[in-house]
C-alpha positions in Angstrom: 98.0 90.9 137.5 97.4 92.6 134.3 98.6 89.6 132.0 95.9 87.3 133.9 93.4 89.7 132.7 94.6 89.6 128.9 94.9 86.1 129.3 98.9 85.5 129.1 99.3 82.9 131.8 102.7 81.6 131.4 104.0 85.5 132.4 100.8 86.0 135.0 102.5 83.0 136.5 106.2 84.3 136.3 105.1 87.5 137.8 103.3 86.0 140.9 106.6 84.2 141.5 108.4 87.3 141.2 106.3 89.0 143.5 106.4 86.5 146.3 110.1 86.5 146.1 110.7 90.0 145.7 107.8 91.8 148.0 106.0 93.7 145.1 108.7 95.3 143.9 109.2 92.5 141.0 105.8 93.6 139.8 106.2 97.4 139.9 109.4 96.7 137.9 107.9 94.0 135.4 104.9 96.4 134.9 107.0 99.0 132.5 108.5 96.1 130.3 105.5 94.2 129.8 103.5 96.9 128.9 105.9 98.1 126.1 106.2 94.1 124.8 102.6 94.0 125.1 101.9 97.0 122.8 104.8 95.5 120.3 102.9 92.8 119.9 99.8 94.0 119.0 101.6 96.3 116.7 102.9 93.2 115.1 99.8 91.7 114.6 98.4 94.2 111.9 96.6 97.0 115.5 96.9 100.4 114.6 97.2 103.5 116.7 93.6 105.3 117.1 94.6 109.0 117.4 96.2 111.8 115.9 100.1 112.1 114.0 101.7 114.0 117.1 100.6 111.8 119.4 101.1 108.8 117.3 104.5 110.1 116.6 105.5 110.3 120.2 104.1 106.5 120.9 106.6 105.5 117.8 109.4 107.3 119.2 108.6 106.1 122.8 108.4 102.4 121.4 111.0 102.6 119.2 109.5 101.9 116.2 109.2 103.4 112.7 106.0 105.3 112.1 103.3 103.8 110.2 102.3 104.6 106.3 98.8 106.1 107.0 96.8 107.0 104.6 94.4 110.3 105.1 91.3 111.1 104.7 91.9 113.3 101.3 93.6 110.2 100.0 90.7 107.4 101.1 87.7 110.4 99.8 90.0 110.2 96.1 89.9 106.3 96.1 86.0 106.5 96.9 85.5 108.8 94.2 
């Protein structure tokens, strides 16, 4: 019941439902889509990936998303300076 957990009740709700009806299976299924919508829509609230270029290049290509303008660490040292 990950959406309980981040507090999106309207789909924790939808995904009980679906799970009484469907046995589990619903849930295992839901689980792949709301992950990737979750993720989206941090993305489209201004989060940013944590890690390094290849592996936030594979996330972008997984998600299907262009890859964010980053700056680097030569570029933010110059603007210090």
């Amino acid at each position: 019941m990950v959406p309980l957990f981040r507090g999106d009740l309207l789909l924790a709700l939808i995904l009980l439902i679906a799970n009484v009806f469907t046995v589990g299976i619903g849930g295992m299924i839901f689980a792949f889509f709301y992950d990737k919508s979750y993720t989206l829509g941090l993305i489209e609230r201004g989060y940013e990936f944590a890690d390094n270029e290849t592996t936030v290049e594979l996330a972008c290509g997984k998600l299907g998303i262009a890859l964010p303008a980053r700056a680097s660490t030569q570029d933010a040292a110059k603007k210090a300076a």
